[in-house]
C-alpha positions in Angstrom: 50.1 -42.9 74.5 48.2 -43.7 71.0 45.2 -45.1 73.1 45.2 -41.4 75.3 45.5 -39.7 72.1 42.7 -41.5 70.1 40.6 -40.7 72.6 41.2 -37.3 73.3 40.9 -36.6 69.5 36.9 -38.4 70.0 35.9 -36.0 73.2 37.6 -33.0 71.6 36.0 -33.4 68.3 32.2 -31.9 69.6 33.9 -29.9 71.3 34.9 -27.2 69.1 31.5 -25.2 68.6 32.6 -24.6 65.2 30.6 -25.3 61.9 34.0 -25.0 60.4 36.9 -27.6 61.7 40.3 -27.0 60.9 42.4 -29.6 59.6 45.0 -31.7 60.9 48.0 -29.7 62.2 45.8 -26.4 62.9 45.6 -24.7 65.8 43.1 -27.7 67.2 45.0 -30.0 66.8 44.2 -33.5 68.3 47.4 -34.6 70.0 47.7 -31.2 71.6 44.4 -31.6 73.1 45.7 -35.2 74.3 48.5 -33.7 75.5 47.3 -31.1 78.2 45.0 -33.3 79.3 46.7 -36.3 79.8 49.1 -34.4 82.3 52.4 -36.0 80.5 54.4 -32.6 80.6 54.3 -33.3 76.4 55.2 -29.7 74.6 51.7 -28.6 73.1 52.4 -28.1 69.3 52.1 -24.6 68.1 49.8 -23.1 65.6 50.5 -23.1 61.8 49.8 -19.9 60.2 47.6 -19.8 57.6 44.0 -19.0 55.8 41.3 -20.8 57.0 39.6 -23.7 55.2 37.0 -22.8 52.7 33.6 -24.6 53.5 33.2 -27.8 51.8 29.4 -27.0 50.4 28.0 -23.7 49.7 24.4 -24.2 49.3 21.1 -22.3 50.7 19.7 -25.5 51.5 22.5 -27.4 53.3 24.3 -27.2 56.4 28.1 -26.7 56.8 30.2 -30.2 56.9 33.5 -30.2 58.9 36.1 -31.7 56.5 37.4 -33.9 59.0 34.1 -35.5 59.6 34.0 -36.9 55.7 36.4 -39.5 56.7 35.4 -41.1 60.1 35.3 -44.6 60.6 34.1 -44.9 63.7 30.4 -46.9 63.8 28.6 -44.6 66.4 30.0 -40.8 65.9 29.5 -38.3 68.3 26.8 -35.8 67.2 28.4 -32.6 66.5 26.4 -29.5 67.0 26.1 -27.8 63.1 24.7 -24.6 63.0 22.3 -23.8 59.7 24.3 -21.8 57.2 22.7 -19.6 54.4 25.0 -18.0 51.7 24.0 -14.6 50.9 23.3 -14.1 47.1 26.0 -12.4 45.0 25.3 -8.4 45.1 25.0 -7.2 41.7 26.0 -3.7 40.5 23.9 -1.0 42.8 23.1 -3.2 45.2 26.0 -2.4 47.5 25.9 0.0 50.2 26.9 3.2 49.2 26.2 2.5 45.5 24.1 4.1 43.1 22.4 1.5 41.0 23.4 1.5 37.2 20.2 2.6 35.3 20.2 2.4 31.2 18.4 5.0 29.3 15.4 4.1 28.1 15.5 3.6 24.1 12.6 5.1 22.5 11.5 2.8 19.9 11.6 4.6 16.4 7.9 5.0 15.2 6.6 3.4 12.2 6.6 5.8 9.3 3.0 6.8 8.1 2.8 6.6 4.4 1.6 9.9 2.8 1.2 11.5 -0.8 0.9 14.9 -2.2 -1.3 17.1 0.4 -2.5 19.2 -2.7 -4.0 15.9 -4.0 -7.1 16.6 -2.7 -11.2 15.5 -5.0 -12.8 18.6 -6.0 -15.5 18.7 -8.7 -14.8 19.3 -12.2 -16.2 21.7 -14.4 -19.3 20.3 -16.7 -22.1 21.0 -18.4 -24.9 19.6 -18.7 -25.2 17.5 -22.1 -28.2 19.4 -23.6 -25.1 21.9 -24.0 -23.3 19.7 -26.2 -25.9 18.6 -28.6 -26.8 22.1 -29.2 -23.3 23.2 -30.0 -22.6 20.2 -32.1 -26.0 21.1 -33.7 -25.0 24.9 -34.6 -21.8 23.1 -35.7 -23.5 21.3 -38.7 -25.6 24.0 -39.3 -23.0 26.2 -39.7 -21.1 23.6 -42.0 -24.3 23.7 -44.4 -24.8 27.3 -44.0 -21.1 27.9 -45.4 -21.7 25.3 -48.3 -24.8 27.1 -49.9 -23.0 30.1 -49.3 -19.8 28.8 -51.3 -22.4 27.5 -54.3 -21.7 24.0 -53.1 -25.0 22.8 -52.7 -26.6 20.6 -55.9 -29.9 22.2 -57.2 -32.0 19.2 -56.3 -30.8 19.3 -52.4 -31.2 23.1 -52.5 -35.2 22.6 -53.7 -35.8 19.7 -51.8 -34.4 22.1 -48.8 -36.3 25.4 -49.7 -33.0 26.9 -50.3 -33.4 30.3 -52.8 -31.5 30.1 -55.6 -27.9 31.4 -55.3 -25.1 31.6 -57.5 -22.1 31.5 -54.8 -19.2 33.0 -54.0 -16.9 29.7 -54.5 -14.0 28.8 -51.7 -12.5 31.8 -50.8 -10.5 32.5 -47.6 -13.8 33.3 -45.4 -15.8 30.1 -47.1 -12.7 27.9 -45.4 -12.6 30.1 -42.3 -16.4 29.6 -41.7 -15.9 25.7 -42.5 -13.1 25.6 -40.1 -14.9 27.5 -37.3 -18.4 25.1 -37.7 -16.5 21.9 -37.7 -14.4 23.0 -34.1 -17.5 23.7 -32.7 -19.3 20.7 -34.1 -16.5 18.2 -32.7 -16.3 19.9 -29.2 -19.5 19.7 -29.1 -20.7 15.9 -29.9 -17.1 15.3 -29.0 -17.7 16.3 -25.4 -20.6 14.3 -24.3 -20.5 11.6 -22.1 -22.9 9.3 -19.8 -22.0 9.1 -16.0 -23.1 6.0 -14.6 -23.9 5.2 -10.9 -21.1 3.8 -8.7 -18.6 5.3 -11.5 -16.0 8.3 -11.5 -14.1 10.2 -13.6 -10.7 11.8 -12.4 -10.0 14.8 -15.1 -6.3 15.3 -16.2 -4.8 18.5 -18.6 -1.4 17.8 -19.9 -0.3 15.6 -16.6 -2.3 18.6 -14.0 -5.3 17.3 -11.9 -8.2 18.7 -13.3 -11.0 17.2 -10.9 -13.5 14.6 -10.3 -16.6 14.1 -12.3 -19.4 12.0 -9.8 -22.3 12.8 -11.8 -24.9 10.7 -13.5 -26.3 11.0 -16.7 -25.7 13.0 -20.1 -23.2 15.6 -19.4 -20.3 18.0 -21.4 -16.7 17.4 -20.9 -14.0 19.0 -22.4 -12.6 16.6 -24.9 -9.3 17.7 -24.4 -9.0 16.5 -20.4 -8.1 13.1 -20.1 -10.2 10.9 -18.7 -9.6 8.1 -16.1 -12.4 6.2 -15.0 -12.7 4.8 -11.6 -15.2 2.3 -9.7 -16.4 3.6 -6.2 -19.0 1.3 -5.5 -18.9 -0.7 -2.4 -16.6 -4.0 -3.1 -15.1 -7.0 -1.6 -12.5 -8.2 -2.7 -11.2 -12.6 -1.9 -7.8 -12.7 -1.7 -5.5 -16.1 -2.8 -4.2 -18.4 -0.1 -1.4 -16.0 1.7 1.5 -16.7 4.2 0.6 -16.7 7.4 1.1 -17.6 10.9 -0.4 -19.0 14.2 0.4 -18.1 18.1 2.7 -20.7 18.1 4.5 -19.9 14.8 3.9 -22.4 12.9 3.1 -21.9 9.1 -0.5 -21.4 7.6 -2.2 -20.3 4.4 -5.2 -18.2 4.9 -7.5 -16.8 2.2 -9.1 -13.2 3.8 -12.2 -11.4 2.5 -11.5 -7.8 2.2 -14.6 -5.1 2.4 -13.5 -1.6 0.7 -14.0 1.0 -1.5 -12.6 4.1 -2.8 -12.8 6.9 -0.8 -10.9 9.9 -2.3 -10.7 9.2 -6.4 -7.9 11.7 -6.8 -5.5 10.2 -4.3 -6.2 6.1 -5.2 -5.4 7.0 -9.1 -2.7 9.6 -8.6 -1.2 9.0 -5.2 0.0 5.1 -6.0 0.6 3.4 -9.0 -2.3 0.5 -8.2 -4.9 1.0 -5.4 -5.5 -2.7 -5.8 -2.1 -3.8 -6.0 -1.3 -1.6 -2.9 -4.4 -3.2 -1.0 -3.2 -6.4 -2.1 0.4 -6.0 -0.3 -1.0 -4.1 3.1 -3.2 -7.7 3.5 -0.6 -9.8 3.5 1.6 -7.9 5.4 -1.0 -7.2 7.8 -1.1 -11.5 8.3 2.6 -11.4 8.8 1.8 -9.6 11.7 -1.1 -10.8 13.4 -1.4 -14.5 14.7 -3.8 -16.2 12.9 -5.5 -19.3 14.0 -7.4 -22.2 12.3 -10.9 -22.1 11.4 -12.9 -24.3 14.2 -10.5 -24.5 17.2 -11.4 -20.9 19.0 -14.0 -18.7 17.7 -12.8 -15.7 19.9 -9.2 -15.9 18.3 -10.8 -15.5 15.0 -13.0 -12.6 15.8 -9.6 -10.7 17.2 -7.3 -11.4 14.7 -10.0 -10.3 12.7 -10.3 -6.9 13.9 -7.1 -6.3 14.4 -6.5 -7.1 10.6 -9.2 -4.5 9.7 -7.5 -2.1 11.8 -4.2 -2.6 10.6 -5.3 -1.9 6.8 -7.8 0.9 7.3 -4.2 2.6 8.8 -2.4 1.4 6.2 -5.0 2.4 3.1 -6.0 5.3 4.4 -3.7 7.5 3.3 -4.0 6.4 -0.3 -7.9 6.9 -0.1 -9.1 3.3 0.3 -11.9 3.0 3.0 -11.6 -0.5 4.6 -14.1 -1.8 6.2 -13.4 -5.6 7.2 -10.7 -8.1 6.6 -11.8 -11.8 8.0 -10.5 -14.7 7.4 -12.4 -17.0 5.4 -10.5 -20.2 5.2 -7.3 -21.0 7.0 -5.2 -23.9 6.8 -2.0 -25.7 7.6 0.8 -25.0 5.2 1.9 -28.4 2.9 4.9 -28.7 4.3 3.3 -29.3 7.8 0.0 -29.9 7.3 0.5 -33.7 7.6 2.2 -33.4 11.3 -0.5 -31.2 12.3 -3.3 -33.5 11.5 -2.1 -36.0 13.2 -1.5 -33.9 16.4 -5.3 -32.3 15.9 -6.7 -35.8 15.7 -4.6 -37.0 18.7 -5.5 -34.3 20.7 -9.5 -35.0 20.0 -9.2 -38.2 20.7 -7.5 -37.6 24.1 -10.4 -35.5 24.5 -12.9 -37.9 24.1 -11.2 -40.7 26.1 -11.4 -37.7 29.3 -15.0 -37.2 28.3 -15.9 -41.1 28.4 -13.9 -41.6 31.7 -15.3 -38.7 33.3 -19.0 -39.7 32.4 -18.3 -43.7 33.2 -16.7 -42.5 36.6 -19.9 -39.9 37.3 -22.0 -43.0 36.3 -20.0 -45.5 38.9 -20.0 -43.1 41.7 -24.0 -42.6 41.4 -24.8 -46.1 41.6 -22.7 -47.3 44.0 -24.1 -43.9 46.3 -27.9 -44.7 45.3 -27.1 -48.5 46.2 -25.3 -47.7 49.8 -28.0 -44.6 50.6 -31.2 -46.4 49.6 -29.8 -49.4 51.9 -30.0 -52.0 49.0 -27.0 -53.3 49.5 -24.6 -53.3 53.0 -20.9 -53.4 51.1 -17.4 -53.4 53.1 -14.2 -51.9 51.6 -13.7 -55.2 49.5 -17.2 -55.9 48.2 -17.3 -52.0 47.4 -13.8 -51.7 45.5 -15.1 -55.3 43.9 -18.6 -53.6 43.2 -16.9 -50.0 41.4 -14.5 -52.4 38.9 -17.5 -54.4 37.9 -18.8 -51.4 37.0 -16.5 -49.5 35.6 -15.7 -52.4 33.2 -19.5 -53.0 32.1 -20.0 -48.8 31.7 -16.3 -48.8 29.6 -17.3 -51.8 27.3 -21.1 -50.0 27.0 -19.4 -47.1 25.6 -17.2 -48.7 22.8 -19.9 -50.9 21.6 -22.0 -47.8 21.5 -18.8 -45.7 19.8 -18.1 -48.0 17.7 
């Protein structure tokens, strides 16, 4: 009986179709099999209830494995017929039939706030004279000072005939004598008190008790009211070279770059009034314009430089416009590797050129081998076989490589 089952369990085992074979005791069992074929009259044994066996692998790229057939011993198995099985991916949320896939509400990135200042900050042109107006006021001013001495008796006899003056008594310091001598010596301080020079490429922003009073742009001798308060500002074309900053590369690793910044004051009124320190504000928009924009060493791509370049000026002008700075270029001028990795990245810059030039020499030396050998075999100098020609191309790789370090070094 144990011979008749063993080999009923062998002819029943590709028999079952099934990429999945239950285990022993299921409802294909072996000795059941055996049983009903053997003709014995045995009672078949009845099926266990129960789930059926998970699959052993679950894997796209495999086949399903009966469990049974892990632990065969016999030296030639039968083949069993395995069908390919593919496990479907998971279904995510939405992906179901039926099911309305889960959307998220786009989040609408908060815009950047644009600095501004006081819209009624706005250059207009001051009030002035020209300066022949001042010398003549300050003029009649000592005139009149002299006039209300001779008239007060105050001038000495000598001065008086050395002047032409007709004799007078005078009326001494009376109330209208100080008057007059108050009145002439107003008019003479306003008026020599008043002049000033404008000079090209210079500007002066006009304040009255802490109220904008205008913009002066002119050149040459001209009258200003002594009383404004004068602020004098440069709006010639400068550049300005910064001090090494913080910056970065595409790879984020840490630089110092030293930029070269073209500008110039645009709106007088707004650079002195609207911020504390045009420069000082300059100063802060360039270095956080490099925090933002990858920079890269001078020498490795030229393009890079030209980009981050323009996209630094851009970033700026935005930035310094509203505090009436015109910018018209920020380029970096000199960028290098921060101390604290500047050694590291020497090392990897000077590895990486000379893996360079070791592909350049082996290129040219194999370029070099391949057009001899071709000249050689086309020309019909030489008849090689595989070994002579193999023997031939080592020859000459070695002469070409030795060549090339004696000439390197």
């Amino acid at each position: 009986m144990s011979t008749n089952t063993t080999s009923s369990t062998d002819s029943s085992t590709p028999s079952t179709g099934s990429s999945t074979a239950p285990p022993t005791g299921s409802s294909a069992d072996p000795s059941a099999g055996a049983s009903a074929e053997s003709g014995t009259g045995a009672r078949a044994v009845a099926p266990e209830a129960g789930p059926r066996p998970a699959r052993l692998i679950h894997n796209e790229a495999t086949t399903e494995i009966p469990v049974h057939l892990l632990f065969r011993d016999d030296p030639d198995p039968a083949p069993v017929p395995l069908r390919p099985a593919v496990v479907a991916r998971r279904q995510g949320p939405g992906e179901r039939p039926g099911e309305r896939p889960a959307t998220r509400r786009p989040v609408n990135a908060r815009p950047r706030p644009v600095p501004s200042v006081d819209p009624e900050l706005r250059e207009r042109p001051a009030r002035v004279l020209p300066g022949a107006a001042g010398v003549a006021a300050g003029l009649c001013g000592v005139a009149g000072c002299a006039a209300t001495s001779w008239w007060a008796g105050l001038v000495p006899p000598l001065a008086a005939q050395a002047l032409g003056l007709p004799a007078y008594a005078g009326a001494g310091l009376g109330p209208a004598q100080w008057a007059a001598y108050a009145a002439a010596g107003v008019l003479g301080m306003f008026g020599f008190g008043g002049l000033a020079r404008g000079r090209t490429g210079r500007a002066w922003v006009l304040g009255l008790f802490g109220r904008y009073r205008g913009t002066v742009r002119r050149t040459g001798l001209m009258w200003v009211n002594p009383l404004l308060l004068r602020h004098r500002v440069d709006v010639r074309l400068r550049h300005w070279r910064s001090e090494p900053m913080p910056a970065a590369d595409g790879n984020g690793v840490a630089l110092r770059a030293v930029t070269l910044v073209v500008w110039r004051v645009r709106d007088t009124v707004k650079a002195t009034l609207g911020v504390e320190d045009h420069e000082t504000y300059l100063r802060e928009c360039v270095e956080a314009a490099l925090a933002r924009v990858p920079v890269e060493p001078l020498g490795t791509v030229r393009s890079s430089a030209d980009v981050a370049g323009d996209t630094l000026t851009r970033l700026v002008a935005a930035d310094a416009a509203p505090v009436g700075l015109e910018v018209f270029s920020v380029r970096p001028v000199r960028v290098e590797y921060a101390p604290e990795v500047a050694a590291a990245m020497h090392r990897r810059r000077i590895a990486a050129l000379d893996a360079a030039q070791r592909a350049s020499v082996l290129t040219s030396v194999v370029d070099s081998v391949e057009d001899t050998v071709t000249r050689l075999t086309m020309r019909g100098l030489v008849e090689l076989d595989d070994y002579e020609r193999k023997v031939l191309v080592k020859d000459l790789t070695v002469a070409f490589c030795a060549g090339r370090g004696d000439t390197g070094a």
